[in-house]
SEFIZA-3560 file (N, C-alpha, C; in Angstrom, 3 decimals):
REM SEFIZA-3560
<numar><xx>77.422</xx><yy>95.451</yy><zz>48.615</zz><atom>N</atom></numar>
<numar><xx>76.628</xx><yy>95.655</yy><zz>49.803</zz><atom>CA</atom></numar>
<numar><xx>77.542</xx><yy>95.566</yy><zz>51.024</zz><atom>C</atom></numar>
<numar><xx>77.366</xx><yy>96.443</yy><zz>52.001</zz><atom>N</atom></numar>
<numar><xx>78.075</xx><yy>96.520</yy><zz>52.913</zz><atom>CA</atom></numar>
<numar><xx>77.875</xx><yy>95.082</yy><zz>54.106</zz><atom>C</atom></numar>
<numar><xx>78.664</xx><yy>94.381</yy><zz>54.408</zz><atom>N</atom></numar>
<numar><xx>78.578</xx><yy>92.796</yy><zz>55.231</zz><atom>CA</atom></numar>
<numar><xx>78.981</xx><yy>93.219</yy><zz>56.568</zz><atom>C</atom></numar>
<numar><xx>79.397</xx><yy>94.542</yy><zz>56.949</zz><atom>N</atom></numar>
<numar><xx>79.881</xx><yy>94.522</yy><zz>58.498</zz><atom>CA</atom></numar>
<numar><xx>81.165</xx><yy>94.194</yy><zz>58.301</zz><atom>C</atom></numar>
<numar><xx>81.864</xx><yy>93.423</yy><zz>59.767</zz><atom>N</atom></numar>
<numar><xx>83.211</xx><yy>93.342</yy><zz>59.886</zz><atom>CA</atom></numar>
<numar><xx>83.104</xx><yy>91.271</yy><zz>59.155</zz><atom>C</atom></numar>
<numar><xx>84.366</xx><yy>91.434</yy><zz>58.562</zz><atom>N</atom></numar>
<numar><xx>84.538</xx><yy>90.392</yy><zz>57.988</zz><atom>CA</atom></numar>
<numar><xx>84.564</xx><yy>88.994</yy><zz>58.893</zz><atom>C</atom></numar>
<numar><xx>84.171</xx><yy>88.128</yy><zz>58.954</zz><atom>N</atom></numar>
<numar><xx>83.958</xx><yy>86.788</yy><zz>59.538</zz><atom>CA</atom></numar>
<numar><xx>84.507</xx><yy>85.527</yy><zz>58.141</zz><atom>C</atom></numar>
<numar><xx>85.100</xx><yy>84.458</yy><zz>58.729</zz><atom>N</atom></numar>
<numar><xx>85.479</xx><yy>83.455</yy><zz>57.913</zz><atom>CA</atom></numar>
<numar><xx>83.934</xx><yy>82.856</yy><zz>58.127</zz><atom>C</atom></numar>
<numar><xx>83.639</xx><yy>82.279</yy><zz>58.866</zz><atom>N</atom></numar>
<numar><xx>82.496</xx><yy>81.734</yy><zz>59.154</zz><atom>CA</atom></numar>
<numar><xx>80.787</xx><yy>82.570</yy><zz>59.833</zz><atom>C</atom></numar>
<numar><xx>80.202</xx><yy>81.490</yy><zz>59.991</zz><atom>N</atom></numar>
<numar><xx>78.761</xx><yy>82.133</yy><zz>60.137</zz><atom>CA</atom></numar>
<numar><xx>78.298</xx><yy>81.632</yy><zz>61.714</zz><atom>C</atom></numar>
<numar><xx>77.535</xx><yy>81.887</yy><zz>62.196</zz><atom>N</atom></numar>
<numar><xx>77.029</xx><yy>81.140</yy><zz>63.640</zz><atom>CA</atom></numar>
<numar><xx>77.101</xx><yy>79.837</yy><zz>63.892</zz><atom>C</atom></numar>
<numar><xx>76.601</xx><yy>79.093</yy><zz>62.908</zz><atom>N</atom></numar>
<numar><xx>76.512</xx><yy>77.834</yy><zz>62.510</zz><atom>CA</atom></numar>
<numar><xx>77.651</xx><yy>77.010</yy><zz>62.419</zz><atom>C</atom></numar>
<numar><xx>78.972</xx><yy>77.766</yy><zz>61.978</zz><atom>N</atom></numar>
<numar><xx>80.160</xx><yy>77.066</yy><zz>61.771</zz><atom>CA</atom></numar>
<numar><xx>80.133</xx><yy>77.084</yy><zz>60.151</zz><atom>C</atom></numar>
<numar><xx>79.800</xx><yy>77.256</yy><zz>59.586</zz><atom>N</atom></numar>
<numar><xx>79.615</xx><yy>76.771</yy><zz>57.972</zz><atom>CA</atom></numar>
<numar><xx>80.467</xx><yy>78.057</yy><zz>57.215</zz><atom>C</atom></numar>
<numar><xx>81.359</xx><yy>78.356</yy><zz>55.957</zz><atom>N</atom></numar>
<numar><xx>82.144</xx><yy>79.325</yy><zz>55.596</zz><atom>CA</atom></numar>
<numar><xx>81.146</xx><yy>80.284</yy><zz>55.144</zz><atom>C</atom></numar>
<numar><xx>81.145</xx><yy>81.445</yy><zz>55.269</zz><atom>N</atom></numar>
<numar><xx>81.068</xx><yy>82.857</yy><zz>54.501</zz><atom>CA</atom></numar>
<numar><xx>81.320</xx><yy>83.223</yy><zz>53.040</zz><atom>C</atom></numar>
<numar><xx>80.484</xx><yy>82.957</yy><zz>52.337</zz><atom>N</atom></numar>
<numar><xx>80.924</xx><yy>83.759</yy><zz>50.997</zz><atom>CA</atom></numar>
<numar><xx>80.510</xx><yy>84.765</yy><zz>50.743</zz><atom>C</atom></numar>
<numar><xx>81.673</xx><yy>85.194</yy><zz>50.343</zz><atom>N</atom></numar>
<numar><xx>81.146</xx><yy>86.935</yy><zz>49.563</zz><atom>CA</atom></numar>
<numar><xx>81.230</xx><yy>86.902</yy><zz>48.349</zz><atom>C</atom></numar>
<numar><xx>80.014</xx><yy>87.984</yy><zz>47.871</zz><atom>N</atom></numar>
<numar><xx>80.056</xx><yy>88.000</yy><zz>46.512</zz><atom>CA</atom></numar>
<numar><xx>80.735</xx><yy>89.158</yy><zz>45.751</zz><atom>C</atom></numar>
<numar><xx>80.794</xx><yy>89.516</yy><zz>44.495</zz><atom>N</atom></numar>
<numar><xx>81.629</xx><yy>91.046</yy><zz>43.931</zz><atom>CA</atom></numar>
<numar><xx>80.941</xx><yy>91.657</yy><zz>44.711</zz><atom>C</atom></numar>
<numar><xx>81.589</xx><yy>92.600</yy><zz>45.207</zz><atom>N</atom></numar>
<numar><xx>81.418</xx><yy>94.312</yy><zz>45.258</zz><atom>CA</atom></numar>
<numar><xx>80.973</xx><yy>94.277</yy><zz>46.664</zz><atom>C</atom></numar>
<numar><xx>80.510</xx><yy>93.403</yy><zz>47.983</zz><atom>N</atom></numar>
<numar><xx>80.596</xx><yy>93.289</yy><zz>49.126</zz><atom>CA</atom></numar>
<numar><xx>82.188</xx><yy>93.834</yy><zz>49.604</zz><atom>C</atom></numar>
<numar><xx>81.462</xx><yy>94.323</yy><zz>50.566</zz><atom>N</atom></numar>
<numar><xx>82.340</xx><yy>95.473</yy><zz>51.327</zz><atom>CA</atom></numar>
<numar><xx>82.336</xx><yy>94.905</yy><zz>52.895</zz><atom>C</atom></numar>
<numar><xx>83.699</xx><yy>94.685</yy><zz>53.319</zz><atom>N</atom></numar>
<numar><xx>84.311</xx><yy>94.736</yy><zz>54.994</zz><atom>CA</atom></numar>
<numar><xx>84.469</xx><yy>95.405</yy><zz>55.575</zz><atom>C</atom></numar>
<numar><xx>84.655</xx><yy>95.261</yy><zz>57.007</zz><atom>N</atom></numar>
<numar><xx>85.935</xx><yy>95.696</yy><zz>57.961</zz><atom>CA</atom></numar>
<numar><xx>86.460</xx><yy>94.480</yy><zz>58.184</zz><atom>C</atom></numar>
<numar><xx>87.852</xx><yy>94.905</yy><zz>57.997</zz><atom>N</atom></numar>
<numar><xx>88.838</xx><yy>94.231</yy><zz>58.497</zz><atom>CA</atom></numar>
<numar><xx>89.921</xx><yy>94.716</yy><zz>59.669</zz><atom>C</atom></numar>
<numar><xx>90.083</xx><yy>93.875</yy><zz>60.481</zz><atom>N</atom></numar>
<numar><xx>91.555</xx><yy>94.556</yy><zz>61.224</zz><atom>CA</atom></numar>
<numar><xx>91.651</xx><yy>96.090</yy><zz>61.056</zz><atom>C</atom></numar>
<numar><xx>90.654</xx><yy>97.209</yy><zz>60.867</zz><atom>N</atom></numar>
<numar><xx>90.057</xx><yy>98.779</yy><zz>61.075</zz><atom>CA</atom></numar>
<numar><xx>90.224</xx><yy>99.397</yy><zz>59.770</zz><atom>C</atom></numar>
<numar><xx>90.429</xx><yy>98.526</yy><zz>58.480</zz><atom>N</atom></numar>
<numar><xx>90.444</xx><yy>99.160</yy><zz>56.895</zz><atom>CA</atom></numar>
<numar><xx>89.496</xx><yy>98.185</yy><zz>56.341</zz><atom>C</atom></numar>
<numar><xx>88.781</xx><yy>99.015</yy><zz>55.356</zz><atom>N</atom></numar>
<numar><xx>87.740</xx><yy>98.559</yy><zz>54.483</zz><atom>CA</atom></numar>
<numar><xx>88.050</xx><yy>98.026</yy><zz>52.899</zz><atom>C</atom></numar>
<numar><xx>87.516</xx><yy>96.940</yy><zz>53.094</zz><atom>N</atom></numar>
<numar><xx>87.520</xx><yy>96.574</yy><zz>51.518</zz><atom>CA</atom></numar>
<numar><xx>86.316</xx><yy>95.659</yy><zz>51.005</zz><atom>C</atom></numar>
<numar><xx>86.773</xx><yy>95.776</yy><zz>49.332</zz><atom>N</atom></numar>
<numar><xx>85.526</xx><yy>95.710</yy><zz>48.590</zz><atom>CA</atom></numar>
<numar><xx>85.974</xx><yy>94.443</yy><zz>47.972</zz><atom>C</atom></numar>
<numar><xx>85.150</xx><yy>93.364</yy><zz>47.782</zz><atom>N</atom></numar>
<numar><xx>85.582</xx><yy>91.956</yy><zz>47.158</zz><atom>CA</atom></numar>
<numar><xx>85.785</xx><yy>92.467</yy><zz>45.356</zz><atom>C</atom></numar>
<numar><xx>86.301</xx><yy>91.732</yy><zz>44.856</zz><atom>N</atom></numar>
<numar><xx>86.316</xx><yy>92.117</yy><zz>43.527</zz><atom>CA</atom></numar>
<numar><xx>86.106</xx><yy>90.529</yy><zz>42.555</zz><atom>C</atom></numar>
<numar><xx>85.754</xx><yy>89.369</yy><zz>43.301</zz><atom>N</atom></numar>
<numar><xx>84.878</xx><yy>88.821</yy><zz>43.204</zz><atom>CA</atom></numar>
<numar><xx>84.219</xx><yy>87.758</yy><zz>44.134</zz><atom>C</atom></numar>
<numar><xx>83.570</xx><yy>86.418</yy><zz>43.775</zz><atom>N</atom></numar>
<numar><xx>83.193</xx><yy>85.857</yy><zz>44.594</zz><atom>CA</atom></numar>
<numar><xx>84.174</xx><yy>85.304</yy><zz>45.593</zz><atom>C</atom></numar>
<numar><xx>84.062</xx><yy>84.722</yy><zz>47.118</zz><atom>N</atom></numar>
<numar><xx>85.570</xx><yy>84.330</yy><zz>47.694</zz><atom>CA</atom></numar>
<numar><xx>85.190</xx><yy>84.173</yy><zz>48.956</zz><atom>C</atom></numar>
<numar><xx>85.287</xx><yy>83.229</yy><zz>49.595</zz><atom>N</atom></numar>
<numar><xx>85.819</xx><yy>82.969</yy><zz>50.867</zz><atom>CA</atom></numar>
<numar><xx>86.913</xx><yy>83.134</yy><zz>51.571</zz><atom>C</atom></numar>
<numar><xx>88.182</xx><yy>83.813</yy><zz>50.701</zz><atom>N</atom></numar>
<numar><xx>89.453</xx><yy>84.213</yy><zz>51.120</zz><atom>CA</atom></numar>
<numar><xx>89.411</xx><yy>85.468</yy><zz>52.317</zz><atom>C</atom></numar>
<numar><xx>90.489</xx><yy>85.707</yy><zz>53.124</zz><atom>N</atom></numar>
<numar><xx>90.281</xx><yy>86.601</yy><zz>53.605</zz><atom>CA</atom></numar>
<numar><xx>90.869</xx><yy>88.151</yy><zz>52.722</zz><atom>C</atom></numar>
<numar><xx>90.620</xx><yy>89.202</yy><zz>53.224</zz><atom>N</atom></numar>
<numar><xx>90.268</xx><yy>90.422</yy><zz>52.775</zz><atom>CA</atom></numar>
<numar><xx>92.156</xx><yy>91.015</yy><zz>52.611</zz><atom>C</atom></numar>
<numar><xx>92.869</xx><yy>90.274</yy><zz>53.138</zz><atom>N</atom></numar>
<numar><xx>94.437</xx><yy>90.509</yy><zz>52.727</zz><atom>CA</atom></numar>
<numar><xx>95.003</xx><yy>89.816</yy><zz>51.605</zz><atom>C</atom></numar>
<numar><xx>93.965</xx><yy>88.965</yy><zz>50.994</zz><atom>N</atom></numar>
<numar><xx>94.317</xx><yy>88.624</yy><zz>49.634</zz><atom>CA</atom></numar>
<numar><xx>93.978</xx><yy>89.427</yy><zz>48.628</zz><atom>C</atom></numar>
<numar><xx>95.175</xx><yy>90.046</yy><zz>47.719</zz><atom>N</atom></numar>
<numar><xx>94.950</xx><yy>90.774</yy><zz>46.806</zz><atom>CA</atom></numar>
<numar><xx>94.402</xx><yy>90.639</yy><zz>45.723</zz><atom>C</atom></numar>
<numar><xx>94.359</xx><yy>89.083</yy><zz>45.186</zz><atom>N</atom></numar>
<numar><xx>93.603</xx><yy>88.765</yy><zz>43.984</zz><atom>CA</atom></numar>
<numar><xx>92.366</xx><yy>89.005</yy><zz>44.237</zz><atom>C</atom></numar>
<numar><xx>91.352</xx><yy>88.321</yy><zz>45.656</zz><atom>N</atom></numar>
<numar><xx>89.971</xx><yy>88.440</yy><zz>45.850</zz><atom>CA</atom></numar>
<numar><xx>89.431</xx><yy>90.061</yy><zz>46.488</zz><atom>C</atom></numar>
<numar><xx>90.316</xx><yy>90.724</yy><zz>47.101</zz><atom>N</atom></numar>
<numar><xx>89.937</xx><yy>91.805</yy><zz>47.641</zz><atom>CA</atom></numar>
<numar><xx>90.574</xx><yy>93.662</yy><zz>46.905</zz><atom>C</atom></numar>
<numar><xx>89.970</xx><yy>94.391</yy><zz>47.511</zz><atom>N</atom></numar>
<numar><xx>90.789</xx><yy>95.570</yy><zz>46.555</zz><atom>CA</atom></numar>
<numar><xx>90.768</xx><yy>96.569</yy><zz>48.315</zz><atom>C</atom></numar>
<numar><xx>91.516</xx><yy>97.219</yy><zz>48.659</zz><atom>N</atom></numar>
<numar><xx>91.818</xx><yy>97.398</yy><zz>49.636</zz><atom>CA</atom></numar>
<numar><xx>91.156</xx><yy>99.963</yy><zz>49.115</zz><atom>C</atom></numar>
<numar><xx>90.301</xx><yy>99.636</yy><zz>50.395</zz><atom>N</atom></numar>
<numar><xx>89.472</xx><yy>101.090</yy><zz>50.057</zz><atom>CA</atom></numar>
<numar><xx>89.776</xx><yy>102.117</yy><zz>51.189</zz><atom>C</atom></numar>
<numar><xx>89.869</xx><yy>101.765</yy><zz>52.500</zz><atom>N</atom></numar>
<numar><xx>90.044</xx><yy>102.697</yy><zz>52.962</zz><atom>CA</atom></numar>
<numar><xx>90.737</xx><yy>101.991</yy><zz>54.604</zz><atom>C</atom></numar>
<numar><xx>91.590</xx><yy>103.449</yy><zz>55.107</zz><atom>N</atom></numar>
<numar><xx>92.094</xx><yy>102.562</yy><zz>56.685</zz><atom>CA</atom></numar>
<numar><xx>91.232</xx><yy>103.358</yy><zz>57.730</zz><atom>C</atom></numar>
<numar><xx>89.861</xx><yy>103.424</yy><zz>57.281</zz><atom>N</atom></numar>
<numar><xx>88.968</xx><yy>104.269</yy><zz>58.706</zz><atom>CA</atom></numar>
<numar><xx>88.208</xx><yy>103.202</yy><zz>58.625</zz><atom>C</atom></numar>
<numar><xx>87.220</xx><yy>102.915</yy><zz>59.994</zz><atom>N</atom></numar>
<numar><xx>86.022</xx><yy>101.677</yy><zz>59.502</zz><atom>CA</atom></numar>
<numar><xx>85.199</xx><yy>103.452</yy><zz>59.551</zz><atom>C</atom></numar>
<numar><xx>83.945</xx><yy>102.782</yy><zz>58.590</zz><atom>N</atom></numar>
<numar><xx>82.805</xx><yy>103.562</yy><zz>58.530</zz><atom>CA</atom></numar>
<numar><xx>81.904</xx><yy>104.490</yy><zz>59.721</zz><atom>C</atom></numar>
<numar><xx>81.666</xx><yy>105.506</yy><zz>59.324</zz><atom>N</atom></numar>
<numar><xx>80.610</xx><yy>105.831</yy><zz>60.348</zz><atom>CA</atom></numar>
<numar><xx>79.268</xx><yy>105.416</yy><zz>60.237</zz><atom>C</atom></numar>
<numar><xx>78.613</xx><yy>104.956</yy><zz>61.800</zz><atom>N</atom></numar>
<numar><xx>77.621</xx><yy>104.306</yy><zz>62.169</zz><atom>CA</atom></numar>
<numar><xx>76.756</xx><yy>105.446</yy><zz>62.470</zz><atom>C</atom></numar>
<numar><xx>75.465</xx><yy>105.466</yy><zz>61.506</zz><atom>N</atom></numar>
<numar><xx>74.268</xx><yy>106.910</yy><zz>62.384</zz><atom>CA</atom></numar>
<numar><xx>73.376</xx><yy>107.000</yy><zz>61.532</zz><atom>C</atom></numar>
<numar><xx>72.019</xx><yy>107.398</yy><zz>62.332</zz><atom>N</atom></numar>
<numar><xx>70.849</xx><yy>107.464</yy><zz>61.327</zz><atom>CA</atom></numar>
<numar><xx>71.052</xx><yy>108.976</yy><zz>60.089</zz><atom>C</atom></numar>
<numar><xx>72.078</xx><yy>109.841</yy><zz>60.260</zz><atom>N</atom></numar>
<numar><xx>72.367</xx><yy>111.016</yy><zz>59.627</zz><atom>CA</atom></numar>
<numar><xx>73.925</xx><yy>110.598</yy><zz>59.436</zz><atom>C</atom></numar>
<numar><xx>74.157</xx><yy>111.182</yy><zz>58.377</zz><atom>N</atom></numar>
<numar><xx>75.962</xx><yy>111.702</yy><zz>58.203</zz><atom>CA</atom></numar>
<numar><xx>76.591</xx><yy>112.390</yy><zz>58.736</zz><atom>C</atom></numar>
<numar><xx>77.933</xx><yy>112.205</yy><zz>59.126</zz><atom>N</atom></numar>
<numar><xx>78.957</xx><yy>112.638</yy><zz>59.829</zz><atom>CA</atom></numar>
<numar><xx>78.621</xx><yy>114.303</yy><zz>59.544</zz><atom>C</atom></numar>
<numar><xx>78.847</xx><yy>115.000</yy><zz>60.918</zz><atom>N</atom></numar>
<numar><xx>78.694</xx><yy>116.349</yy><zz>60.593</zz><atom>CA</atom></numar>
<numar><xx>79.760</xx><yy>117.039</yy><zz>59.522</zz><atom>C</atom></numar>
<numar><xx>81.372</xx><yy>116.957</yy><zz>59.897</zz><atom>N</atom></numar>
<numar><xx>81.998</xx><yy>116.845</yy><zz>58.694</zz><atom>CA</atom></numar>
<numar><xx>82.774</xx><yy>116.044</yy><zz>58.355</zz><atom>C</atom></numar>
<numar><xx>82.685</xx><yy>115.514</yy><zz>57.089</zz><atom>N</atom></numar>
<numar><xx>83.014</xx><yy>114.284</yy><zz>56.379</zz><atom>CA</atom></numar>
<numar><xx>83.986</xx><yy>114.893</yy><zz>56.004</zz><atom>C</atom></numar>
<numar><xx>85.116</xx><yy>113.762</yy><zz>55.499</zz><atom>N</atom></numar>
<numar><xx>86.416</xx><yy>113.967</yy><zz>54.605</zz><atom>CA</atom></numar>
<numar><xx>86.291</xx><yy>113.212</yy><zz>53.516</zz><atom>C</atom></numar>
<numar><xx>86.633</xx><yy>113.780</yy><zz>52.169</zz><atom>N</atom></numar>
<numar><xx>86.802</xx><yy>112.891</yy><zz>51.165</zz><atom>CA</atom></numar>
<numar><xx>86.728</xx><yy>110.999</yy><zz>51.137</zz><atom>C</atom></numar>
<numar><xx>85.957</xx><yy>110.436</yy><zz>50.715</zz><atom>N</atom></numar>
<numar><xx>86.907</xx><yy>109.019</yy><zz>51.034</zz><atom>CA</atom></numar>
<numar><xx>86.158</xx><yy>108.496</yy><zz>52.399</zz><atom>C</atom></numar>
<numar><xx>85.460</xx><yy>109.162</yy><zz>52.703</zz><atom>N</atom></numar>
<numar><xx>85.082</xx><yy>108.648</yy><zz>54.255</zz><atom>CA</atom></numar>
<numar><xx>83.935</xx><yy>107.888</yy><zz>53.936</zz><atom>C</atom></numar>
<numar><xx>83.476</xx><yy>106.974</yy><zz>54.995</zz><atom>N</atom></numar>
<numar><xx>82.068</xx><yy>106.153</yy><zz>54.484</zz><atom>CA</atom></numar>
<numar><xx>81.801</xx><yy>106.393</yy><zz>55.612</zz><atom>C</atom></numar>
<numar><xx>80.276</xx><yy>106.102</yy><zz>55.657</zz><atom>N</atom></numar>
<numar><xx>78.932</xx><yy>106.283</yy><zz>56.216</zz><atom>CA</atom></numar>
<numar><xx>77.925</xx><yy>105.231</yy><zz>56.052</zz><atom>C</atom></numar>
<numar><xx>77.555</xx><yy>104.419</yy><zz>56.953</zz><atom>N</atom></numar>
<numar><xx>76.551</xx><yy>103.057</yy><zz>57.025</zz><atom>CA</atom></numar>
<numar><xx>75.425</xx><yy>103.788</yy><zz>57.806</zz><atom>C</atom></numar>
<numar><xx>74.279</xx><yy>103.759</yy><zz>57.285</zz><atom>N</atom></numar>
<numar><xx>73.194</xx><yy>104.107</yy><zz>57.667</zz><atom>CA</atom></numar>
<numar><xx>72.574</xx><yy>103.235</yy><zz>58.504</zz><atom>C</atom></numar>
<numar><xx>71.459</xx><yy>103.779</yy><zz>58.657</zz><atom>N</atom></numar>
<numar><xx>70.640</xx><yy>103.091</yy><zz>60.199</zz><atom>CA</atom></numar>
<numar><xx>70.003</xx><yy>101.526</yy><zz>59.369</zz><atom>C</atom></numar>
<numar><xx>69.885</xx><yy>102.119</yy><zz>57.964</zz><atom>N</atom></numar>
<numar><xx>69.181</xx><yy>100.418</yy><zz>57.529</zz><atom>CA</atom></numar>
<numar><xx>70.491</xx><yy>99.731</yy><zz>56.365</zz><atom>C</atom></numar>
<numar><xx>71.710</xx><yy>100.063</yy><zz>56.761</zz><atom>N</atom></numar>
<numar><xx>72.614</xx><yy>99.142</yy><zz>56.293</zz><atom>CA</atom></numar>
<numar><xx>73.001</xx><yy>99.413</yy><zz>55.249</zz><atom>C</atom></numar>
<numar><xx>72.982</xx><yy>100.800</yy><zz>54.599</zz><atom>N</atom></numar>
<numar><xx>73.262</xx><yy>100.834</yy><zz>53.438</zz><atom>CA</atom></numar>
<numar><xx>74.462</xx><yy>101.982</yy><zz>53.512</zz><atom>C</atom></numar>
<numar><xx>75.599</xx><yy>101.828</yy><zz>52.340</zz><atom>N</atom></numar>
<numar><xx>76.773</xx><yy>102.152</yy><zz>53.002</zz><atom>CA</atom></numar>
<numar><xx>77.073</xx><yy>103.438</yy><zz>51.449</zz><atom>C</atom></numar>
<numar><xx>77.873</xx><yy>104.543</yy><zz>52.306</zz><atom>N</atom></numar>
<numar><xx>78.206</xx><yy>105.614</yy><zz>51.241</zz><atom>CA</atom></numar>
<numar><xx>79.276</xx><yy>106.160</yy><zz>51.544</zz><atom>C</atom></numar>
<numar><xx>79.814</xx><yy>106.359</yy><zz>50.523</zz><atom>N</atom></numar>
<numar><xx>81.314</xx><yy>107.206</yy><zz>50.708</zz><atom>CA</atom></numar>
<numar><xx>80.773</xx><yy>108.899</yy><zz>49.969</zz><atom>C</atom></numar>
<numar><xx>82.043</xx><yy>109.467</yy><zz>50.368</zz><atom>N</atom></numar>
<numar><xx>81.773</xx><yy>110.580</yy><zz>50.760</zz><atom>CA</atom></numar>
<numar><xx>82.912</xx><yy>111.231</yy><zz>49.501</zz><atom>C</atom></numar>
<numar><xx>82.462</xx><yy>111.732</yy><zz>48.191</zz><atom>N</atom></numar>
<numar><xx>83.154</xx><yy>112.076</yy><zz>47.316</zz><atom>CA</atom></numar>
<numar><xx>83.399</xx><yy>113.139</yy><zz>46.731</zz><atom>C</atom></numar>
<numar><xx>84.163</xx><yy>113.752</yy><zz>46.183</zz><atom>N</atom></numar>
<numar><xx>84.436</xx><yy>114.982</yy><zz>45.365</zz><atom>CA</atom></numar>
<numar><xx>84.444</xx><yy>114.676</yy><zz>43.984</zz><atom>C</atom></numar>
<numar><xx>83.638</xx><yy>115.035</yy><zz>43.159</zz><atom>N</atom></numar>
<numar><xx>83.539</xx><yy>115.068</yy><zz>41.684</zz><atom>CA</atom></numar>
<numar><xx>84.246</xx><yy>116.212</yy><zz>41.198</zz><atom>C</atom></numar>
<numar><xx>85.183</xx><yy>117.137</yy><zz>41.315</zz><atom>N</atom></numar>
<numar><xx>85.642</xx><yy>118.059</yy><zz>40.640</zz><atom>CA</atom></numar>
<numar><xx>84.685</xx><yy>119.644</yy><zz>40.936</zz><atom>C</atom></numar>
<numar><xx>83.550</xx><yy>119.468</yy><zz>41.461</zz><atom>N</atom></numar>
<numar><xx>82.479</xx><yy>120.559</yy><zz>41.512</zz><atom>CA</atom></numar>
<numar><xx>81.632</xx><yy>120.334</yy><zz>42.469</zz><atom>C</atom></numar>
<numar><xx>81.746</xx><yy>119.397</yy><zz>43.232</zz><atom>N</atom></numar>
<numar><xx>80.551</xx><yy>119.385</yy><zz>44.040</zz><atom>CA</atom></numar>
<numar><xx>80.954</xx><yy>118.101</yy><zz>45.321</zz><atom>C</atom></numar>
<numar><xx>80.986</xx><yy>118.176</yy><zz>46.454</zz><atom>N</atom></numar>
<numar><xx>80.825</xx><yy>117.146</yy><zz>47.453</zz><atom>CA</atom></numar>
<numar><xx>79.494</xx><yy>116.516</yy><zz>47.706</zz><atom>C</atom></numar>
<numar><xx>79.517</xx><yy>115.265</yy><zz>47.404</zz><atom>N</atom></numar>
<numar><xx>78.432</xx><yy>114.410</yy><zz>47.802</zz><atom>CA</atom></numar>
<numar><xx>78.558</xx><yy>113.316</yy><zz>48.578</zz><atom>C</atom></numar>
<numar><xx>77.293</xx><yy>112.312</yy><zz>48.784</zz><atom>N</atom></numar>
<numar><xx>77.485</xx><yy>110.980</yy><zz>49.207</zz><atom>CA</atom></numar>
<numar><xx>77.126</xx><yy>110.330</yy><zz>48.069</zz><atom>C</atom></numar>
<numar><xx>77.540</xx><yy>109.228</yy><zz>47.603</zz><atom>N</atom></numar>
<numar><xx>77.404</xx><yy>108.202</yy><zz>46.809</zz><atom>CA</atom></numar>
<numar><xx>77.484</xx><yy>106.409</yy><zz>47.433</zz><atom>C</atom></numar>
<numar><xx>76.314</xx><yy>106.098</yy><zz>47.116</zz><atom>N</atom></numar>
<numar><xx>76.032</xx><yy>105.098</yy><zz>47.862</zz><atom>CA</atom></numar>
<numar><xx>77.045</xx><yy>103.950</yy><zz>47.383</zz><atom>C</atom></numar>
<numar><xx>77.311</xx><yy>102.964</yy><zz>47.914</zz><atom>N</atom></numar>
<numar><xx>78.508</xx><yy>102.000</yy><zz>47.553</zz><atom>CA</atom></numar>
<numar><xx>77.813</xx><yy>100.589</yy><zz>47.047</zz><atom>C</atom></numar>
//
């Protein structure tokens, strides 16, 4: 699930955990946890490093997308933008 830009902490002061497959921004590249972790997103054991664009923000998709590109929708739900060999789609993350 897409978390926005990465934070160590919460409003409160209290740490942030992420769980697998939660997705950042970091410092303007995106990544995907690969498991649970409070580490930050430049650790390679907890993080897997996806892309150096942050996402596009909009109730519609980028007019034209590039391979690899993501897209966060108006209710938070996040898609990259893929080539299967035959066909360009979005695939939700």
């Amino acid at each position: 699930m897409f978390k926005g830009n990465f934070k160590f902490k919460n409003s409160t002061g209290f740490p942030i955990t992420y769980t697998k497959n939660d997705v950042v921004v970091y410092h303007g590249k995106v990544y995907q946890s690969k498991k649970t972790t409070q580490n930050c997103p430049q650790d390679n054991s907890s993080w897997e490093y996806l892309s150096i664009t942050e996402p596009y923000y909009g109730s519609q998709p980028p007019v034209n997308p590039k391979v690899n590109q993501f897209w966060v929708s108006n209710s938070g739900i996040m898609y990259v933008y893929t080539y299967d060999g035959s066909s360009y789609q979005w695939i939700e993350t």
